[in-house]
N, CA, C and O of each residue as an XYZ file, in Angstrom:
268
protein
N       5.377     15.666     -8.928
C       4.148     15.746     -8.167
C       4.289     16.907     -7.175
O       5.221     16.985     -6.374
N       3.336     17.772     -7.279
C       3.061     18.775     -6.118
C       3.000     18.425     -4.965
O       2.878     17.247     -4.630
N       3.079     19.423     -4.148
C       2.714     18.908     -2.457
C       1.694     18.530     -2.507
O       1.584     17.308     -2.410
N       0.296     19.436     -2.699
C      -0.979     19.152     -2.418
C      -1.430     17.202     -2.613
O      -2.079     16.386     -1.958
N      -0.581     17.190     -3.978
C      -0.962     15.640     -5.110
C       0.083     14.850     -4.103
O      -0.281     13.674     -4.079
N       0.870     14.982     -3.534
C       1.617     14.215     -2.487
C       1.162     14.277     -1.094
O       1.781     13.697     -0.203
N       0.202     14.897     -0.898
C      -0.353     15.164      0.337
C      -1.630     14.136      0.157
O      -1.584     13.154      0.898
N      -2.349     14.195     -0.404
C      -3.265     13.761     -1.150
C      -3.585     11.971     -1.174
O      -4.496     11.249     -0.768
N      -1.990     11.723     -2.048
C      -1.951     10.311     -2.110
C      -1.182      9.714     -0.436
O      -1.470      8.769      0.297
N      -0.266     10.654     -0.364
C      -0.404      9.850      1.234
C      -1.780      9.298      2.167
O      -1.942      8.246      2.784
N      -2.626     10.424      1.989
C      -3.651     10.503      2.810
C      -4.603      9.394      2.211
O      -5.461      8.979      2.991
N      -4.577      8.809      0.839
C      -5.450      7.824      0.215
C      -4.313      6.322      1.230
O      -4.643      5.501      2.086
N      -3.404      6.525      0.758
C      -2.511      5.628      1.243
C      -3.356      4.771      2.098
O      -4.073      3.772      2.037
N      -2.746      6.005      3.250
C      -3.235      5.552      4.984
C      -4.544      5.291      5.104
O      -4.969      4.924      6.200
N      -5.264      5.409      4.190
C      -6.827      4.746      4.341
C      -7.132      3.366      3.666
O      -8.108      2.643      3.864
N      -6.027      3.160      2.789
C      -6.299      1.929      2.220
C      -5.518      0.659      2.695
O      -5.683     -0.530      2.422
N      -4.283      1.536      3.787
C      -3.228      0.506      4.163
C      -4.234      0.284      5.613
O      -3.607     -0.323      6.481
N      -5.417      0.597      5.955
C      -6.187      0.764      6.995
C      -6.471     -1.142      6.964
O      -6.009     -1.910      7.808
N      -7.290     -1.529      5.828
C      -7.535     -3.160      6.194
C      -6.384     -3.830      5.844
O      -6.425     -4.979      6.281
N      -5.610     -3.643      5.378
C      -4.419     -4.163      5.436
C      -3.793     -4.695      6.765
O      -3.493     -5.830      7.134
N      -3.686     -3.219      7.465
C      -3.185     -3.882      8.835
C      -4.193     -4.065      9.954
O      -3.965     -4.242     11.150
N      -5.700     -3.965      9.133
C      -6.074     -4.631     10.188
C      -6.205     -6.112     10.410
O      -6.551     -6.622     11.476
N      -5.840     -6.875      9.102
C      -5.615     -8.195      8.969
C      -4.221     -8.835      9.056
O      -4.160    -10.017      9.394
N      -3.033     -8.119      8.763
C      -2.064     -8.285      8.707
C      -0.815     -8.651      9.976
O      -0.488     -7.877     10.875
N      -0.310     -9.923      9.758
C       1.095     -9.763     11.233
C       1.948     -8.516     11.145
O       1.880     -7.665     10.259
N       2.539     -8.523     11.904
C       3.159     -6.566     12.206
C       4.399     -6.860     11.060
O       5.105     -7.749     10.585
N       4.102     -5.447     11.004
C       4.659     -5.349      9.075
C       5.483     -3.933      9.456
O       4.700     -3.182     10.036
N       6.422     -3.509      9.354
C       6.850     -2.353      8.555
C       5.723     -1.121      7.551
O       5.739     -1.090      6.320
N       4.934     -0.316      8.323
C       4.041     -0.038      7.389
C       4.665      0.831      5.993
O       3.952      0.966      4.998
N       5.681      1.240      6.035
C       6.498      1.759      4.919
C       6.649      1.041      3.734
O       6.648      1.612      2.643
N       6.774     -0.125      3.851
C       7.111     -0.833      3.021
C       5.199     -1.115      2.157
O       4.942     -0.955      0.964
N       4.507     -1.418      2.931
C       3.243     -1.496      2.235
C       2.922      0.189      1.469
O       2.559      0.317      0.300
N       3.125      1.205      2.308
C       3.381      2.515      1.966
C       3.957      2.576      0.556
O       3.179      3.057     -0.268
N       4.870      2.284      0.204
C       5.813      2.660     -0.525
C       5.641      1.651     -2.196
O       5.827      2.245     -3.257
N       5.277      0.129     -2.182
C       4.723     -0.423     -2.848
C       3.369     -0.182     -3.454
O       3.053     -0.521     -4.595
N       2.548      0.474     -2.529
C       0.980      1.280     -2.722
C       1.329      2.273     -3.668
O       0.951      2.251     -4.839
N       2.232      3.365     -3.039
C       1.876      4.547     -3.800
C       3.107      4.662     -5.537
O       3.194      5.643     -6.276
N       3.868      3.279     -5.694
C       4.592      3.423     -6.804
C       3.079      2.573     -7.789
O       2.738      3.074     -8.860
N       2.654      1.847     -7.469
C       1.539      1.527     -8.307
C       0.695      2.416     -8.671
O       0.277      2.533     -9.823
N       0.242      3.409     -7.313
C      -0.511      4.211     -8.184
C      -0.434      5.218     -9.200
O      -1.262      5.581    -10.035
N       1.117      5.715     -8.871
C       1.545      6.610     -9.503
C       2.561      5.449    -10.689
O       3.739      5.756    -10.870
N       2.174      4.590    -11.177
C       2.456      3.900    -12.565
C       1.405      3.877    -13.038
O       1.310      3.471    -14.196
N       0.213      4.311    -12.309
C      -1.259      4.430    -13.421
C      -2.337      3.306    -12.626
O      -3.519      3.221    -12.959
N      -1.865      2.659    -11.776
C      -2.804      1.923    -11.085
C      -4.131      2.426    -10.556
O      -4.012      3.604    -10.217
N      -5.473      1.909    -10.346
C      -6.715      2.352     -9.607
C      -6.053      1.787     -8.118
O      -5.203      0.938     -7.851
N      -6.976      2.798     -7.225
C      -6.422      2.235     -5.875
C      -6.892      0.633     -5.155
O      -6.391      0.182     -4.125
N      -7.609      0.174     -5.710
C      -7.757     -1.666     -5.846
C      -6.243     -2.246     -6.684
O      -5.482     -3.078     -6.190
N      -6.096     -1.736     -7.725
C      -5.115     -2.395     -8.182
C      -3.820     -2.113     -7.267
O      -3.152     -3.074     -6.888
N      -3.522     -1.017     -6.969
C      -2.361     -0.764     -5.927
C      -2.540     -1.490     -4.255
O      -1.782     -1.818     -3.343
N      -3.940     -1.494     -4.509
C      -3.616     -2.097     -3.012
C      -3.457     -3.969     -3.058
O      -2.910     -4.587     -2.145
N      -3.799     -4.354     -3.770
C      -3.336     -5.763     -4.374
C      -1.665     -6.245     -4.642
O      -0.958     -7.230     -4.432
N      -1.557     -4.983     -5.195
C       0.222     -4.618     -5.688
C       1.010     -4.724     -4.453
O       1.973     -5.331     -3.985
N       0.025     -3.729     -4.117
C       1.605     -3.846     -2.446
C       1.152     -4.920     -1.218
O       1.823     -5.005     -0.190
N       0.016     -5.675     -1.431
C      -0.068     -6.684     -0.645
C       0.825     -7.837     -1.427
O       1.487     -8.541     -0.664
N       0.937     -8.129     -2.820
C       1.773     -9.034     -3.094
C       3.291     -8.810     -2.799
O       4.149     -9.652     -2.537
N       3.426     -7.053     -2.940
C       4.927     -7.025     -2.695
C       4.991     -7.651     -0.937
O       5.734     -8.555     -0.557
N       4.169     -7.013     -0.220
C       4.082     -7.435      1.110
C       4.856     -9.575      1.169
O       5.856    -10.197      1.528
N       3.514     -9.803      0.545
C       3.549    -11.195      0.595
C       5.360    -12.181     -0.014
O       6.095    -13.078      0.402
N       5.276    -11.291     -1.109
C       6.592    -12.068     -1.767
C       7.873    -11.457     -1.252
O       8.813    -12.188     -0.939
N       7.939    -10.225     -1.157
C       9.294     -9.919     -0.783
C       9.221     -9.824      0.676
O       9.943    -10.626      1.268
N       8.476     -8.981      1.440
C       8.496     -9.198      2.715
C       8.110    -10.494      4.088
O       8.046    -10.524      5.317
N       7.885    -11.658      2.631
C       7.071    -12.506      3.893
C       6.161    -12.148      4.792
O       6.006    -12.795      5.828
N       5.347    -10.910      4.453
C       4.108    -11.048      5.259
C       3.282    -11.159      4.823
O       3.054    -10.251      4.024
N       2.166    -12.265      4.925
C       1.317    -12.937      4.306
C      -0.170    -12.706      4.870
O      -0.083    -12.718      6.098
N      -1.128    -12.557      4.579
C      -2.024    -12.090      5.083
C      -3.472    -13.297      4.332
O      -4.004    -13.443      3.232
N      -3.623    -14.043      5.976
C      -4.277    -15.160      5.616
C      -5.355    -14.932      5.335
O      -5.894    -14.053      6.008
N      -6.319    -15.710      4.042
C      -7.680    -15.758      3.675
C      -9.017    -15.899      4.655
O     -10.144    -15.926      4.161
């Protein structure tokens, strides 16, 4: 991946990890970071990645983000 295409998906990132933490107990945002952008870049839409790294959130990190 290029800079620009890494510049790019960071910047989708941080807009989608946006309701995340605005619902979320204090989290490590890296870790939601980092679960986000391996989904998308396995071919995920950014709904499906952001689902992805809320479960990684939920299961591996114990942060759970109530209904």
């Amino acid at each position: 991946m290029d800079v620009a295409a890494l510049a790019d998906l960071l910047h989708e990132t941080s807009e989608r990890h946006g309701s995340f933490e605005a619902v979320a107990p204090p989290h490590d945002w890296w870790d939601w970071y980092a679960a986000y952008m391996h989904a998308r870049e396995g071919g995920s839409t950014p709904d499906e990645a952001s689902d992805a790294a809320g479960r990684y959130m939920a299961e591996v990190k114990h942060v759970v983000v109530k209904p």
